[in-house]
C-alpha positions in Angstrom: 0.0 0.0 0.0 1.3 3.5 -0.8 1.9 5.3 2.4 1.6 8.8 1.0 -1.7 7.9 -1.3 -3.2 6.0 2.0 -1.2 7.8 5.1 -3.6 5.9 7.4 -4.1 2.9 5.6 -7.6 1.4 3.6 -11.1 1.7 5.7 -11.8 -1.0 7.4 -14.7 -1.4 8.8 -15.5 -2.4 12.8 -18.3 -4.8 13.9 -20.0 -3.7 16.7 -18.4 -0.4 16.9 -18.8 2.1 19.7 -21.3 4.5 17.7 -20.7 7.3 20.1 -17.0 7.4 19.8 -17.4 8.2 16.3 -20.2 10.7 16.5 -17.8 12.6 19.2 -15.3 12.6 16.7 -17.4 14.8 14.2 -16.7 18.6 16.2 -13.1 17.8 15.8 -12.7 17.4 12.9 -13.2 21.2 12.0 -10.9 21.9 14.9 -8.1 19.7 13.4 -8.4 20.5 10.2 -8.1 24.4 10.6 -5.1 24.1 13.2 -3.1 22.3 10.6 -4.3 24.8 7.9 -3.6 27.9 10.2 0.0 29.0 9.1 0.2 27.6 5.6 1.1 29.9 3.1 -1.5 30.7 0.1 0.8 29.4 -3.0 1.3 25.9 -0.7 -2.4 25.7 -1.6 -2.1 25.3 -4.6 0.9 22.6 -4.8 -0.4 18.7 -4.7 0.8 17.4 -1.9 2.4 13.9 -4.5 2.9 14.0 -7.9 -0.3 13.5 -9.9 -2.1 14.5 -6.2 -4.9 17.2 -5.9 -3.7 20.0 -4.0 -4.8 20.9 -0.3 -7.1 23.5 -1.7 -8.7 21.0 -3.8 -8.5 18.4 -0.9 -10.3 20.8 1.4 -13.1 21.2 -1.4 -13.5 17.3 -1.6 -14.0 17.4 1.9 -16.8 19.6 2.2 -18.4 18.0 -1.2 -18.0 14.8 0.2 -19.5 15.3 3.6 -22.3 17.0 2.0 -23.3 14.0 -0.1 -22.5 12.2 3.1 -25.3 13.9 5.2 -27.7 13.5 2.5 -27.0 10.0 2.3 -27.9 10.1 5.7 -30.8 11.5 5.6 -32.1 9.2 3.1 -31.4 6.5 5.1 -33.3 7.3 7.8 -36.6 8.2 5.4 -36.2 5.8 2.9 -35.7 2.0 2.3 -32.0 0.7 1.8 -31.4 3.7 -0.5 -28.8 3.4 -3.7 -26.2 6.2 -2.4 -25.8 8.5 -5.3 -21.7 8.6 -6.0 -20.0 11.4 -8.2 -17.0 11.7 -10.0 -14.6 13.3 -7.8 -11.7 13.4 -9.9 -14.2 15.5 -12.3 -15.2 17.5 -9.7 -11.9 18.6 -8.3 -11.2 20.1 -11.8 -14.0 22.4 -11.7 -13.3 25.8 -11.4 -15.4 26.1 -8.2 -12.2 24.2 -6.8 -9.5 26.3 -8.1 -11.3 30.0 -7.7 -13.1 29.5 -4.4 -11.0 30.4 -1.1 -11.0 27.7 1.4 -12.6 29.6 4.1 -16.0 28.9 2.2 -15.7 24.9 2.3 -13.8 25.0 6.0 -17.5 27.2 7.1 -19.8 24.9 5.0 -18.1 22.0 7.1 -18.5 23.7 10.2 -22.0 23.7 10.0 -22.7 20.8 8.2 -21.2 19.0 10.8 -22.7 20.8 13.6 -25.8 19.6 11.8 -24.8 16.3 10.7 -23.9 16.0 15.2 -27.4 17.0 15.8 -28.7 14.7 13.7 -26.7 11.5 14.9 -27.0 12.0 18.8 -31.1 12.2 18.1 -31.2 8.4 16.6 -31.5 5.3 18.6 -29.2 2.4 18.3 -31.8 0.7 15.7 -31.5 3.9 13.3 -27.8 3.4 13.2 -28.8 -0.4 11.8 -31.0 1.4 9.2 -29.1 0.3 5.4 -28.1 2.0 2.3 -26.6 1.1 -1.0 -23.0 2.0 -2.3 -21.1 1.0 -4.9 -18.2 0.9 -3.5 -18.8 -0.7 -0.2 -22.3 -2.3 -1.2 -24.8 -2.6 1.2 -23.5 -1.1 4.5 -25.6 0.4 8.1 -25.5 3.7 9.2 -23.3 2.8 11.6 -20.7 1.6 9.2 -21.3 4.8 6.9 -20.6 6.5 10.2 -16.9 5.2 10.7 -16.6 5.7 7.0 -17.5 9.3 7.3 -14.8 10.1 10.1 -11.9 7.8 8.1 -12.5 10.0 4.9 -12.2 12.7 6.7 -9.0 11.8 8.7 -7.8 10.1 5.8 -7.5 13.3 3.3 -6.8 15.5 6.9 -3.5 13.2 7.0 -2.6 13.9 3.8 -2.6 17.6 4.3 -0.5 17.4 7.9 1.8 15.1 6.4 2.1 17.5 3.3 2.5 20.4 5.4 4.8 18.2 8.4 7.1 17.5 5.3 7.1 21.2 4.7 8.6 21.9 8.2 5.7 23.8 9.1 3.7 21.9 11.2 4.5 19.3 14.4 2.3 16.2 14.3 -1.2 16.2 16.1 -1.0 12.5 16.6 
């Protein structure tokens, strides 16, 4: 596995997982993310952090596209029968020009909220909810609860990328 491309290796999910340990793990995120963003210089946001990577600014973009999709995904889960997830083409995406002429700032405050609302939404379902089902193609058929641990390893997973960018950089300790 490539250590750069995957700093904190493939998901994997866990049976019988402590739901509230990852729900408590959503307000950090933010809070992680804009510590390790905090100093970095404007034209490092634009670099990919490997060759033929996306750059942070494009990274922090995904991010907030992702977790969008995410929450709707969500909430179709909850109102709707083993729903087919809609997926997207990423790589496509990241080339729009929403990507490259949009500051940060816009996607770091659409994350803030979405995940405040994304918290609220969690900590108000019952352990049966979390066994509610959708439909990926990626992982298949999956529970709420395993959508949930996906949620916080994409996000840790492309925030690792970034520190370990910006740690190579010499502008940044590790937060692990």
């Amino acid at each position: 596995m490539d250590p750069i491309r995957f700093p904190i290796g493939r998901f994997e999910p866990v049976n019988n997982a402590d739901t509230a340990h990852f729900m408590n793990q959503i307000p950090g995120i933010i809070i992680t993310l804009r510590y390790i963003l905090k100093d970095i210089p404007t034209q490092q946001l634009h670099i990919p952090y490997r060759p033929d990577g996306w750059t942070i600014q494009q990274i922090v973009h995904h991010l907030a596209d992702n977790d969008m999709n995410a929450y709707i995904r969500f909430k179709r889960a909850l109102t709707e029968d083993e729903p087919m997830a809609s997926s997207y083409r990423e790589d496509l995406w990241a080339e729009l020009n929403d990507y490259k002429d949009i500051p940060i700032e816009n996607s770091l405050l659409l994350l803030e909220l979405l995940h405040k609302r994304l918290h609220v939404l969690l900590n108000g379902l019952s352990p049966e909810d979390f066994q509610r089902k959708l439909k990926t193609q990626v992982l298949g058929t999956i529970t709420l609860d395993i959508a949930l641990q996906r949620f916080i390893w994409h996000n840790k997973h492309h925030i690792s990328k970034i520190e370990t960018y910006i740690i190579s950089r010499g502008r940044l300790e590790s937060t692990n």
